[in-house]
C-alpha positions as CSV (number, residue, x, y, z in Angstrom):
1,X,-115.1,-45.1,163.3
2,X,-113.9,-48.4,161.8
3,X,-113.9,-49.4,158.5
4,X,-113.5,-53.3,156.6
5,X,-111.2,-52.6,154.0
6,X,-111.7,-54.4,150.4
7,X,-108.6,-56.4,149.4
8,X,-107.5,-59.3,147.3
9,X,-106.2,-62.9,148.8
10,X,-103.2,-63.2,146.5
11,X,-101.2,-65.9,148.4
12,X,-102.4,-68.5,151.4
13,X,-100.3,-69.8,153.8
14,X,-102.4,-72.2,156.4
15,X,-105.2,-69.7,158.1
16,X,-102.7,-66.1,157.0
17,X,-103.3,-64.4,153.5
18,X,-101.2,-61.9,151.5
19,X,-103.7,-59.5,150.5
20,X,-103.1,-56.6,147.7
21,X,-104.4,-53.1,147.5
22,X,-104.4,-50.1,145.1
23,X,-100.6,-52.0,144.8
24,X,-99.9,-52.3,148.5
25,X,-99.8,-55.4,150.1
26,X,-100.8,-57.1,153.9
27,X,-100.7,-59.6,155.9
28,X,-103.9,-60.8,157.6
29,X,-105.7,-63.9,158.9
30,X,-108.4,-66.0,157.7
31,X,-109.4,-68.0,160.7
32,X,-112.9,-66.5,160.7
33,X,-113.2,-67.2,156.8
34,X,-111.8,-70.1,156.4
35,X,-113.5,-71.1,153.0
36,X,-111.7,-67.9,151.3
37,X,-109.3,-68.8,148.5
38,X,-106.7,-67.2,146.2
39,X,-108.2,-64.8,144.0
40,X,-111.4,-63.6,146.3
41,X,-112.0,-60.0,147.5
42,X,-112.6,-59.9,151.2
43,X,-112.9,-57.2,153.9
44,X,-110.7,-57.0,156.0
45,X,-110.9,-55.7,159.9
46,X,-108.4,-55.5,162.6
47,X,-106.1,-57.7,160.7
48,X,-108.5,-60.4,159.9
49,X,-111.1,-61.2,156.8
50,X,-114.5,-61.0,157.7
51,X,-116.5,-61.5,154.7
52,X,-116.4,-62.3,151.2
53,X,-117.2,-59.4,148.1
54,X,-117.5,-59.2,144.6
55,X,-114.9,-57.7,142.7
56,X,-117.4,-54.9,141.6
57,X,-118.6,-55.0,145.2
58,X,-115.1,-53.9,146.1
59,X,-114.1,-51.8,143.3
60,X,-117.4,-49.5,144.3
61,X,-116.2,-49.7,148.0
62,X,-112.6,-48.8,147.0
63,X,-114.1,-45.6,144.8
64,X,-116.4,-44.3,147.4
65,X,-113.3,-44.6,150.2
66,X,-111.3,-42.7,147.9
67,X,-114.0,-39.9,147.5
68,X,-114.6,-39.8,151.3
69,X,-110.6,-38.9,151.5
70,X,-110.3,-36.6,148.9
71,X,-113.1,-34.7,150.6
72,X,-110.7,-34.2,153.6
73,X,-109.0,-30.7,154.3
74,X,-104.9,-31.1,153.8
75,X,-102.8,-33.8,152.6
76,X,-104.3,-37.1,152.3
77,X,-104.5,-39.2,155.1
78,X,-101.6,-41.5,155.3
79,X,-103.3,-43.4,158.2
80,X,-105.6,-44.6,155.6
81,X,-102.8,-45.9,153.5
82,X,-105.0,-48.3,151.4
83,X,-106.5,-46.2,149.2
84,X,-105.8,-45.1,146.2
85,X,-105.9,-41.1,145.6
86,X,-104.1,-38.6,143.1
87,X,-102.1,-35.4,144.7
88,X,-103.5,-33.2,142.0
């Protein structure tokens, strides 16, 4: 399965982003969304940004991932690594 992942642009340099989530941060491209700017939630896929979101949009989308993998049997996913989840 593959998932678009919610994340903030917090720096742009020429068509590659710093993005920020849940305090972690990546590096991805925005050649297919070029009009994206500091600031905007976008999903990101395979290392690029594929569409812009809301900030609720993304907040909701960063909750439900978060229920999804605290459903999960064991330790929390690292491969995930993006979302936010407690250890309790």
């Amino acid at each position: 399965m593959c998932l678009a992942v919610p994340m903030k642009i917090m720096a742009i340099n020429g068509t590659m982003a710093t993005m920020e989530v849940s305090g972690i941060t990546k590096e991805a491209s925005l050649m297919m969304l070029p009009e994206a700017k500091v600031g905007d939630y976008v999903l990101i896929h395979a290392g690029f940004a594929i569409q812009k979101v809301d900030e609720d949009e993304a907040q909701e989308t960063l909750r439900l991932l978060a229920e999804m993998v605290s459903m999960e049997p064991g330790p929390p996913n690292q491969a995930v690594g993006l979302l936010p989840y407690s250890q309790d």
